[in-house]
Structure formats: C-alpha cells, structure tokens
N, CA, C and O atoms as a GROMACS GRO file, in nm:
protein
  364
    1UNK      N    1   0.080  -0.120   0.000
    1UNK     CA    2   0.000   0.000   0.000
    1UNK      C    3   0.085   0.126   0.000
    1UNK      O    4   0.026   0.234  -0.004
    2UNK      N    5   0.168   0.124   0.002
    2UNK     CA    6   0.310   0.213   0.046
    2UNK      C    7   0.317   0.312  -0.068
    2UNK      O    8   0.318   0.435  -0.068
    3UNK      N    9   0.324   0.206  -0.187
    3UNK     CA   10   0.304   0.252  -0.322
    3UNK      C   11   0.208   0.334  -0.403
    3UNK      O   12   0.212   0.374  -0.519
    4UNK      N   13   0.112   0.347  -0.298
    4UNK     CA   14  -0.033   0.394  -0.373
    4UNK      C   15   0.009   0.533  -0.295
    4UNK      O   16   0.083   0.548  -0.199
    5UNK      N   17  -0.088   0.656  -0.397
    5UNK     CA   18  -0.134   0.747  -0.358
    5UNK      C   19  -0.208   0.779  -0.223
    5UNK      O   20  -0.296   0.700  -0.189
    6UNK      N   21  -0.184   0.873  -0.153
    6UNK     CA   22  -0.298   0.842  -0.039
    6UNK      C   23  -0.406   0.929  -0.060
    6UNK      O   24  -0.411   1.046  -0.099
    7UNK      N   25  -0.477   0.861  -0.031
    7UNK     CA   26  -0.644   0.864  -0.050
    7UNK      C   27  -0.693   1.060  -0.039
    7UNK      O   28  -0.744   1.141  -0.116
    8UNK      N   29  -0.647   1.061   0.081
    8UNK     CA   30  -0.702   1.244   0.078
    8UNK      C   31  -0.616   1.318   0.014
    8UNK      O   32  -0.632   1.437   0.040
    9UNK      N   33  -0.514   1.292  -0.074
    9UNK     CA   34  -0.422   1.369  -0.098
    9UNK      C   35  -0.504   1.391  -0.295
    9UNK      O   36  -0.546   1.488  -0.359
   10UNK      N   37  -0.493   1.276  -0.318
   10UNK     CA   38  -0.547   1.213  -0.488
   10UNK      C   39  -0.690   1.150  -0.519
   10UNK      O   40  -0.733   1.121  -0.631
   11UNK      N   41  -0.758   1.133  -0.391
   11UNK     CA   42  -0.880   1.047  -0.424
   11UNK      C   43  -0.981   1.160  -0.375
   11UNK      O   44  -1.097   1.120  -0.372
   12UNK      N   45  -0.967   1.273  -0.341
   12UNK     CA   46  -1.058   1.387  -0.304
   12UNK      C   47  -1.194   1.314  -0.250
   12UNK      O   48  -1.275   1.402  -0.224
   13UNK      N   49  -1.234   1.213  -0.230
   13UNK     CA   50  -1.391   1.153  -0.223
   13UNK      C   51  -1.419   1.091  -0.040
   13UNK      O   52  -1.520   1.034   0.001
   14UNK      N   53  -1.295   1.125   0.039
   14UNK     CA   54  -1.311   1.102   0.126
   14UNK      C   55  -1.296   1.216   0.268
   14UNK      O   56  -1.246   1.328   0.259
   15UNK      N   57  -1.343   1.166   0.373
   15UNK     CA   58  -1.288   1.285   0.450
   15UNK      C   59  -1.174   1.342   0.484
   15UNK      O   60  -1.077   1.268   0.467
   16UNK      N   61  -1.147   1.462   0.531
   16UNK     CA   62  -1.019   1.515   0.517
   16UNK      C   63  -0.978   1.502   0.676
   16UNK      O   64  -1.032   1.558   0.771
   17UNK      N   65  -0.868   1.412   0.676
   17UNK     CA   66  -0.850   1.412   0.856
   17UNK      C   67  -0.692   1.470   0.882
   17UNK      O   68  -0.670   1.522   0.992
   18UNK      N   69  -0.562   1.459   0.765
   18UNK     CA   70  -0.467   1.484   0.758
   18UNK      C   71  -0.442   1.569   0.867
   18UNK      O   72  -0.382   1.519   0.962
   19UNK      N   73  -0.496   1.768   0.879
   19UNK     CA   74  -0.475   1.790   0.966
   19UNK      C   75  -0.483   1.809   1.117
   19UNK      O   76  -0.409   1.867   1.196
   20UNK      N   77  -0.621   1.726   1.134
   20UNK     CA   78  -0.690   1.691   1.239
   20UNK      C   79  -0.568   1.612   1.297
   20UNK      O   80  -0.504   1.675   1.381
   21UNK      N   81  -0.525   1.484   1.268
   21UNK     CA   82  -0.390   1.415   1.262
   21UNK      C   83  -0.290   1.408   1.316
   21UNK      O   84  -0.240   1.326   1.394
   22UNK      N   85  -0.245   1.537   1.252
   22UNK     CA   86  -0.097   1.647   1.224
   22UNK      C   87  -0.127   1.663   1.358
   22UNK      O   88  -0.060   1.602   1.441
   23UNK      N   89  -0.228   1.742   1.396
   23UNK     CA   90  -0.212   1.816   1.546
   23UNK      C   91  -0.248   1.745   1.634
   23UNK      O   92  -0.162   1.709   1.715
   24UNK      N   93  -0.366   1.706   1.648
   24UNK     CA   94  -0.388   1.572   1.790
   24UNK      C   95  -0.283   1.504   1.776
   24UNK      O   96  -0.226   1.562   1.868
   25UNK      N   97  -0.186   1.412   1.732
   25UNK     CA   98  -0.069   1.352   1.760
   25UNK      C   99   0.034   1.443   1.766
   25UNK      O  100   0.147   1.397   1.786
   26UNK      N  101   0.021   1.557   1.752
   26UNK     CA  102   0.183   1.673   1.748
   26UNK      C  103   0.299   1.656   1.636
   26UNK      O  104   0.405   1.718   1.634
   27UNK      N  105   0.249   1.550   1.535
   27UNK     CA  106   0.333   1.555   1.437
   27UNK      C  107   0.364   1.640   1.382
   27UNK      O  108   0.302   1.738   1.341
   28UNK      N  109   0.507   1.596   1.370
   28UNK     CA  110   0.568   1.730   1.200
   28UNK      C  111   0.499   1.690   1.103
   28UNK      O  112   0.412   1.604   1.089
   29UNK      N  113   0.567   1.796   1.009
   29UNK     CA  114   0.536   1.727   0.841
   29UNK      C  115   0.603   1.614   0.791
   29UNK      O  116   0.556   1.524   0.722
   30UNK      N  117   0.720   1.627   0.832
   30UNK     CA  118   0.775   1.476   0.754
   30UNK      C  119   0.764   1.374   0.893
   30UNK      O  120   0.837   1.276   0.880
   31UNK      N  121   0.694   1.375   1.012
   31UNK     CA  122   0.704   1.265   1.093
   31UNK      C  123   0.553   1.223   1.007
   31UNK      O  124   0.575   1.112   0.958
   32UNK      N  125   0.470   1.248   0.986
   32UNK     CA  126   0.330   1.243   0.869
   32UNK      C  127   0.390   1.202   0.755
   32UNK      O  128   0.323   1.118   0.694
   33UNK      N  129   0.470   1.225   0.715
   33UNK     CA  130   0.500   1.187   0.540
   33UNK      C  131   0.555   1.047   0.586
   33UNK      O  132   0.523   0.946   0.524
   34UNK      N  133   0.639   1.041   0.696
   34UNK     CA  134   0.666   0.880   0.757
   34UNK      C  135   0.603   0.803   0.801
   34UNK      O  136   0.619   0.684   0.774
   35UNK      N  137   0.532   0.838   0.863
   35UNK     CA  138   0.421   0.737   0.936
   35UNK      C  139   0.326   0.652   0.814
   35UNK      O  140   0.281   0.538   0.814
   36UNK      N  141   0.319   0.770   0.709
   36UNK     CA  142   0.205   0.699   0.595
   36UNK      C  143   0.278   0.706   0.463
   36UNK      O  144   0.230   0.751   0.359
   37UNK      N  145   0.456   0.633   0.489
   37UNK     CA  146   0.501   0.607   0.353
   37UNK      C  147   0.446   0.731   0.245
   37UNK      O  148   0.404   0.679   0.142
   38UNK      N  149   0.438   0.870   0.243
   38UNK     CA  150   0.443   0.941   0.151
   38UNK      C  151   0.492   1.012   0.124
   38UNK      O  152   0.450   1.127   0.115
   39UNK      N  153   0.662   0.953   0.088
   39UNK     CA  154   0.806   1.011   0.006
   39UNK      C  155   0.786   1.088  -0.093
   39UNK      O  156   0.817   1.203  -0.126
   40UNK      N  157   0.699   0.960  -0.154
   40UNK     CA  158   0.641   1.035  -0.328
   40UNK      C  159   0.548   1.105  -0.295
   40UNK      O  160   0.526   1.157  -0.404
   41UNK      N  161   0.445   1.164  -0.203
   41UNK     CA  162   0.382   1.281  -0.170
   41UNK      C  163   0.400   1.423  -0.141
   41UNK      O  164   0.310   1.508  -0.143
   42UNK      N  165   0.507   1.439  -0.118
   42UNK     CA  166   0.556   1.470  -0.017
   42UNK      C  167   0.464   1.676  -0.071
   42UNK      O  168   0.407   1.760  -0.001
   43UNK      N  169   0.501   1.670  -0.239
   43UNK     CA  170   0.475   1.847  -0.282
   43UNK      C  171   0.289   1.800  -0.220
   43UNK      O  172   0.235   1.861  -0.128
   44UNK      N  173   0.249   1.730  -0.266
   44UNK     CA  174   0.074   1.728  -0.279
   44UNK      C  175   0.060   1.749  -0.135
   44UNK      O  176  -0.022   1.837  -0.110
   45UNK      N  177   0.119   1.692  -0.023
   45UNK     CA  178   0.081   1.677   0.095
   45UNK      C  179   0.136   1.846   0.143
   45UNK      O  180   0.052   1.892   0.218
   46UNK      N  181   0.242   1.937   0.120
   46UNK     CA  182   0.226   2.048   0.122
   46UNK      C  183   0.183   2.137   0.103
   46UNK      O  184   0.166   2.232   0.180
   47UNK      N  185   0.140   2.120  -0.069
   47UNK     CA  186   0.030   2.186  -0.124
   47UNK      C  187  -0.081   2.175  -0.030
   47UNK      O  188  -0.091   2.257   0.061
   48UNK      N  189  -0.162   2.085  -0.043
   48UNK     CA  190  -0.275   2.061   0.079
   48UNK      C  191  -0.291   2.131   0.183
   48UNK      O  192  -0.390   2.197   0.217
   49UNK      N  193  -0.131   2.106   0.264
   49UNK     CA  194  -0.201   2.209   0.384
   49UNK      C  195  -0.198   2.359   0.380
   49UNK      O  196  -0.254   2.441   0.454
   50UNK      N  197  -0.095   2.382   0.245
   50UNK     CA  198  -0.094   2.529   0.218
   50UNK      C  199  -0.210   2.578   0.181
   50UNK      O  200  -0.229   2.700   0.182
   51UNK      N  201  -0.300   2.493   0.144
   51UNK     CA  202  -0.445   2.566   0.090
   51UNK      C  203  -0.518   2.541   0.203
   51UNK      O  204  -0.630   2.591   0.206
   52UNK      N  205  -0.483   2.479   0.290
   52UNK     CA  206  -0.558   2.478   0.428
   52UNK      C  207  -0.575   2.629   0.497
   52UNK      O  208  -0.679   2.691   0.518
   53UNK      N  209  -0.446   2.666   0.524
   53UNK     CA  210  -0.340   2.760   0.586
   53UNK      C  211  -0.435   2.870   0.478
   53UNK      O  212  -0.520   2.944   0.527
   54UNK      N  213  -0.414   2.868   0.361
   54UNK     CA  214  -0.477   2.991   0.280
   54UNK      C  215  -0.630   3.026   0.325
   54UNK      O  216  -0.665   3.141   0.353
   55UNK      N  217  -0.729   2.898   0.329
   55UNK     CA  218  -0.867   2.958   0.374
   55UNK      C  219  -0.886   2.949   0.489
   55UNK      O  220  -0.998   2.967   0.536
   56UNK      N  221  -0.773   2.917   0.567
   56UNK     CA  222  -0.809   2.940   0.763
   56UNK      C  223  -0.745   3.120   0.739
   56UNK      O  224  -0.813   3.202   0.801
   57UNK      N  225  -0.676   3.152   0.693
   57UNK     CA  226  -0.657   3.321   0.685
   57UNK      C  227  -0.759   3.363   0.625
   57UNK      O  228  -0.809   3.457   0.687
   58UNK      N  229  -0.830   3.330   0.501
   58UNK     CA  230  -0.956   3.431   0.463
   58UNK      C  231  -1.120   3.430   0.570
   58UNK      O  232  -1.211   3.509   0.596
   59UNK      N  233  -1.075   3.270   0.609
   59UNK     CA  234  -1.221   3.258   0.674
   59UNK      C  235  -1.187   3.367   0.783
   59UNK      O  236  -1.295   3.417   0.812
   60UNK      N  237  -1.104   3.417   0.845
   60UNK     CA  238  -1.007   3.490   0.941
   60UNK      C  239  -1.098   3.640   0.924
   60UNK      O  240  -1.176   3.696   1.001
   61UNK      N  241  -1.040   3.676   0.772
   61UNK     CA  242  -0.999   3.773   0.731
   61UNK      C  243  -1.227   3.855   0.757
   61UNK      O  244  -1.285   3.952   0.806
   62UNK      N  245  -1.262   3.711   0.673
   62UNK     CA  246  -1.403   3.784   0.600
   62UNK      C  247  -1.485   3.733   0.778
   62UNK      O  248  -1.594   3.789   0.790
   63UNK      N  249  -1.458   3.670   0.863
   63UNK     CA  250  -1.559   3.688   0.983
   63UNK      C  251  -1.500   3.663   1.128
   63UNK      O  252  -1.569   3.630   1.224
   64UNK      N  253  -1.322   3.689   1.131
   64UNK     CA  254  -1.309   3.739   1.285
   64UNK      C  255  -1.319   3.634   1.374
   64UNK      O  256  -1.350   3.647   1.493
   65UNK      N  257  -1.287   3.502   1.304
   65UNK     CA  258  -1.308   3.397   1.356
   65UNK      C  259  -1.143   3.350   1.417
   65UNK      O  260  -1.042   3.315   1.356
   66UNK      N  261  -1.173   3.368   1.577
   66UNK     CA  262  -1.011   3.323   1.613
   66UNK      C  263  -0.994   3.182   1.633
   66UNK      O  264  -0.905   3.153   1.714
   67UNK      N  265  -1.068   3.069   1.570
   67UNK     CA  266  -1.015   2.947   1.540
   67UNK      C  267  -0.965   2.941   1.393
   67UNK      O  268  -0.894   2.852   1.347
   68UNK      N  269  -1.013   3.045   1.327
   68UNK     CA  270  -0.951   3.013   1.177
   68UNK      C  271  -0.801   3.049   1.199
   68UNK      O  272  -0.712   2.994   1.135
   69UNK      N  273  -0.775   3.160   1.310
   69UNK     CA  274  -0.652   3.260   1.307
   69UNK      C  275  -0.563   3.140   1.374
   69UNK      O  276  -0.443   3.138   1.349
   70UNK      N  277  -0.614   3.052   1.450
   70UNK     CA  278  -0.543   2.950   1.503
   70UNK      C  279  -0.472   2.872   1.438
   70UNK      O  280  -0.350   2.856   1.437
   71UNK      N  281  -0.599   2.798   1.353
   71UNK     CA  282  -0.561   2.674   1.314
   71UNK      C  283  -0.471   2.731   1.202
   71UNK      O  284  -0.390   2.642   1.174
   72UNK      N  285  -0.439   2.892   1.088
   72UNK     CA  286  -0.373   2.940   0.987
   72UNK      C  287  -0.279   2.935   1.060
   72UNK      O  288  -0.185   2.896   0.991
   73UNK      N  289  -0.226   2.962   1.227
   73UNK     CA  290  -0.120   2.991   1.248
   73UNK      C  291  -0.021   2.859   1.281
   73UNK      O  292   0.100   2.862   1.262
   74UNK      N  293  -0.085   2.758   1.325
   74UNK     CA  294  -0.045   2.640   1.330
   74UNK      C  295   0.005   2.552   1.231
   74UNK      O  296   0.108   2.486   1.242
   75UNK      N  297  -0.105   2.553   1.088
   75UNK     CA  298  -0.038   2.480   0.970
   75UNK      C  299   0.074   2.572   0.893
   75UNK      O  300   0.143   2.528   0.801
   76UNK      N  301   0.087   2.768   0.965
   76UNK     CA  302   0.229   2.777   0.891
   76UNK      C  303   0.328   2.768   0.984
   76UNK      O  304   0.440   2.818   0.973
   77UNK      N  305   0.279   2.690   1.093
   77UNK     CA  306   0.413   2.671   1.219
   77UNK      C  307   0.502   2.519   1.169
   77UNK      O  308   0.622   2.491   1.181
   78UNK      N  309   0.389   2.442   1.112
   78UNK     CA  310   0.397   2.303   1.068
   78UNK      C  311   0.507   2.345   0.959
   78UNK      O  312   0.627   2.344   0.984
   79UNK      N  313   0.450   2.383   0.832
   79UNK     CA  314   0.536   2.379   0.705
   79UNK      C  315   0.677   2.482   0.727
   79UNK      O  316   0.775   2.479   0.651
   80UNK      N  317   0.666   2.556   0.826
   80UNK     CA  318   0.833   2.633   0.842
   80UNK      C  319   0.916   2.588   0.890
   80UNK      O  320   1.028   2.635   0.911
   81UNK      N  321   0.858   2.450   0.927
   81UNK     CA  322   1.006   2.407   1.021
   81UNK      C  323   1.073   2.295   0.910
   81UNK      O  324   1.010   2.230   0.826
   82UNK      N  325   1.256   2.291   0.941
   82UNK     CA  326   1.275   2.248   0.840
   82UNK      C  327   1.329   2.071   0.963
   82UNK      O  328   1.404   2.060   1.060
   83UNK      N  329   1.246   1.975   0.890
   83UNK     CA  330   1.309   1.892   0.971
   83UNK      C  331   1.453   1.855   0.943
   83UNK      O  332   1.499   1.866   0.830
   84UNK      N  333   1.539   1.802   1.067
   84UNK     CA  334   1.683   1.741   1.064
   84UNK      C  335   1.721   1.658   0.959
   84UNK      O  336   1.834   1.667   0.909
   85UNK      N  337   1.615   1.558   0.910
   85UNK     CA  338   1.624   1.445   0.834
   85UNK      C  339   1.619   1.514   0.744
   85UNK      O  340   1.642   1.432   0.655
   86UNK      N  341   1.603   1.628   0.682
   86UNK     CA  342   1.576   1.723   0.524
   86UNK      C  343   1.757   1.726   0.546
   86UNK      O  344   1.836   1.663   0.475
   87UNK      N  345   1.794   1.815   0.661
   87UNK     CA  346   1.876   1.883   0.633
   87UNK      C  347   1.990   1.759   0.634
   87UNK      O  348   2.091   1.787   0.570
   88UNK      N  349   1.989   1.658   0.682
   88UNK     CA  350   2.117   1.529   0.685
   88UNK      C  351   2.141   1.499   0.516
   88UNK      O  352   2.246   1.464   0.461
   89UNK      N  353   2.005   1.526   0.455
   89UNK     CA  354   2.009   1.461   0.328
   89UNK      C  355   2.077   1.541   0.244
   89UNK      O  356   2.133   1.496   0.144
   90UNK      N  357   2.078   1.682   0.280
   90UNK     CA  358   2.141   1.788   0.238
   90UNK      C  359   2.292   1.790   0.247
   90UNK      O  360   2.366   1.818   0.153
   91UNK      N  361   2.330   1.758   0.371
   91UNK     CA  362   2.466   1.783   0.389
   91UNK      C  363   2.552   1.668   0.316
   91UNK      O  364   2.675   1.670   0.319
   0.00000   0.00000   0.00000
C-alpha cells in the first residue's frame, strides 16, 4: 500500500482528517510523510495544507473567527520548520 497514492491527498472523495492528525498527535510534516510512507507525496501533501493555511486566513480575514486565526497559524508553524532528516540529506 506504500506505493499507492494516499487517499485524501489524490482520491478527493473522502474525509479530510490529515490535519486533524498532524495536530492531535503533534506531528511534523515529515514525521506524517513517515508514518504513511508518503516520500512520493511529499509536494501534494504540502500543497494541501498550504491551501488549508490559505482559507483558515480568509475565513479569518471575512468573519473574525479566532479558530480560523489558530488553526492558519499552526499549519504555517507546521510547514516552516525544516526537519533534521531534510537537512542530513542535504549535507
């Protein structure tokens, strides 16, 4: 199964729990890209939460909602950090 696409990332037809996930377990981004084998995911699964991150700031923006301001500030706390394992692969 390792090999397949994952389902909320490419199969759009199911529920979206990724960042529900991410935060009740305190995962990073790549401890998530590990846990569910998605190496080959890795842009889609960023993309994703970047468009998360994009309408938790407008829902923000158009009604003053401080869980949108939350949860925007959390998925860009997620994608800025650069994990160790990026940077080992680097050096």
């Amino acid at each position: 199964m390792a090999g397949l696409p994952h389902p909320e990332l490419n199969g759009g037809k199911v529920a979206k729990a990724i960042w529900a996930e991410i935060e009740d377990e305190g995962l990073s981004f790549m401890d998530f890209v590990d846990k569910h084998g998605l190496e080959s995911e890795e842009g889609n699964l960023f993309s994703y939460l970047a468009r998360i991150m994009k309408f938790a700031r407008m829902l923000f923006r158009g009604h003053l909602l401080d869980r949108a301001r939350h949860l925007e500030s959390n998925v860009r706390r997620c994608l800025s950090v650069i994990d160790a394992r990026v940077l080992e692969e680097l050096g």
